[in-house]
N, C-alpha and C positions, 0 to 999 in steps of 0.2 A: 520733752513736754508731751502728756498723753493728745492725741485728734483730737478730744474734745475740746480743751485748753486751747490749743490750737487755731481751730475754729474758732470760739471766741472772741479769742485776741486781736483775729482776723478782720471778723464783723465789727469787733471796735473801734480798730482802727478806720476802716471804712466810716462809721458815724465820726470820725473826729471832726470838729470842727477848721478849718483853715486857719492859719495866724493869722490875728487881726480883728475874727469875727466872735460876737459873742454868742456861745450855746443858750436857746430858751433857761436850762436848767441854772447855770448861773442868775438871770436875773430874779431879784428879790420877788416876791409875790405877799399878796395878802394872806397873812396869818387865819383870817376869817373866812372870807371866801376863797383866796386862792387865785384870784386876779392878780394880772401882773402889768396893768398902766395905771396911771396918775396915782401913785401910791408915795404915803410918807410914814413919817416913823409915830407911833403915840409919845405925846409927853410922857404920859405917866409910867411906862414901862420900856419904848424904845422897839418896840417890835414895828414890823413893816404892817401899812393896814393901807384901804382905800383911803384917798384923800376924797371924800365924794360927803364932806359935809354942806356944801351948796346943792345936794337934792332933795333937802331934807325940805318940807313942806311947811311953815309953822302952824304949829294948832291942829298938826295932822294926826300926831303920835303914828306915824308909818315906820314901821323896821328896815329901814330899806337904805341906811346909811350905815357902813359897817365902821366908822369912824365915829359917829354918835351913839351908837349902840353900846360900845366901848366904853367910852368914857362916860354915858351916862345910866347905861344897866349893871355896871360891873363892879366889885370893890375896889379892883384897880386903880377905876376911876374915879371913884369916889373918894376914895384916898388920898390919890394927885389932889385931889379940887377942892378937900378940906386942909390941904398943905400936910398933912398928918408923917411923920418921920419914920421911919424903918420900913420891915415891909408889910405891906397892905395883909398878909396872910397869917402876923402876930402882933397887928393893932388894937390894945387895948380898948382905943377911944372908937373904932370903926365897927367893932365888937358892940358895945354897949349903946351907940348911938343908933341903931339899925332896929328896928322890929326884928326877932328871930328870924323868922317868915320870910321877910325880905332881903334877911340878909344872909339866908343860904340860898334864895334865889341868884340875886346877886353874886354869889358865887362861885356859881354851878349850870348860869344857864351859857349856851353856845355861843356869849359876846364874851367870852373868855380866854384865854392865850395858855393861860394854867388855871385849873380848876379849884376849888376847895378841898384839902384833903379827906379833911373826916370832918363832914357838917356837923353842927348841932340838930338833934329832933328835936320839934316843937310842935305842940298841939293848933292845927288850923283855924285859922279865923272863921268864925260862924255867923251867919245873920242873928241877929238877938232875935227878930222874930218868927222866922219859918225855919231857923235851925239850921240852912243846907250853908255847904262847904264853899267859901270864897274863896278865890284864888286873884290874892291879893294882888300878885303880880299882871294877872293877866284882866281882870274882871273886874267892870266898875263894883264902887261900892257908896256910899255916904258913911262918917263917922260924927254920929251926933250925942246928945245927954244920956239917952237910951244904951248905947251903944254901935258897934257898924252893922249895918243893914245892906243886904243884897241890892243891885235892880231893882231887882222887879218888886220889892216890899218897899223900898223907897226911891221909886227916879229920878234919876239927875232933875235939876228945876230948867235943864233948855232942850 
C-alpha cells in the first residue's frame, strides 16, 4: 500500500466512530436546508425536510418554514394536494392547470428536492398599464376587467 493510502486509512480509522454511537453523517438532514433536528419525511415525495410547520406565522407569507414552502411553492406539492397520479414532472393536469409563469416557478425555485428539467419559456406578465415586468411569484399584483396591474398602478385596497 503506497504512505499515502496508508496515511489515510490511518486518519480514518482514527475518526471511526465507537460501536454503538452514531456519526453526525449518518443522521438524516434537511433536503432544504440541511438541518438535522425535528425533521420528518414530506407526503408528497418522502424526502427528509424540517418538521417546522408550527413557525409559520398565519397571514404572514414569511419563507421561513422549509416544510411549507415545499408543499406549498412547489409542483411536488402541488401535485400531492391536488391528488394528481404519476409523477408531478409529466402531469398533464398540473401542466395545464398552472399559469406558465408560475408554474416554472414552481419548478425551479430552491423549495425543491429535484428541479424542472427543461421549463417551458413564456412571455412575462406585464401591468396593462405602465407596461413594467411582474414577477408573479414574488410581487404583488391585482387581476381585474382591465387586466393585471402592478402595485404601485393599482394598490392592494388594505
Amino acid at each position: 500500500m503506497p504512505a499515502r493510502s496508508a496515511a489515510r486509512a490511518t486518519r480514518t480509522a482514527k475518526r471511526a466512530q465507537p460501536a454503538g454511537k452514531t456519526a453526525a453523517a449518518d443522521k438524516p438532514r434537511c433536503g432544504l436546508c440541511g438541518k438535522r433536528s425535528r425533521l420528518t419525511r414530506t407526503e408528497c415525495c418522502g424526502q427528509w425536510i424540517c418538521d417546522d410547520a408550527d413557525s409559520y406565522v398565519l397571514f404572514s407569507y414569511a419563507r421561513n418554514s422549509c416544510w411549507r414552502n415545499h408543499r406549498r411553492y412547489t409542483l411536488c406539492g402541488h401535485h400531492y394536494r391536488e391528488g394528481h397520479q404519476g409523477r408531478w414532472q409529466d402531469c398533464a393536469k398540473c401542466r395545464s392547470g398552472i399559469k406558465t409563469e408560475m408554474y416554472v416557478y414552481y419548478g425551479t425555485n430552491e423549495y425543491n428536492f429535484e428541479k424542472l428539467a427543461d421549463p417551458p419559456t413564456f412571455e412575462p406578465t406585464r401591468c396593462a398599464a405602465c407596461n413594467r415586468v411582474i414577477k408573479l411569484a414574488t410581487e404583488g399584483y391585482t387581476i381585474s376587467r382591465g387586466g393585471t396591474y402592478c402595485a404601485r398602478c393599482r394598490p392592494l385596497p388594505f
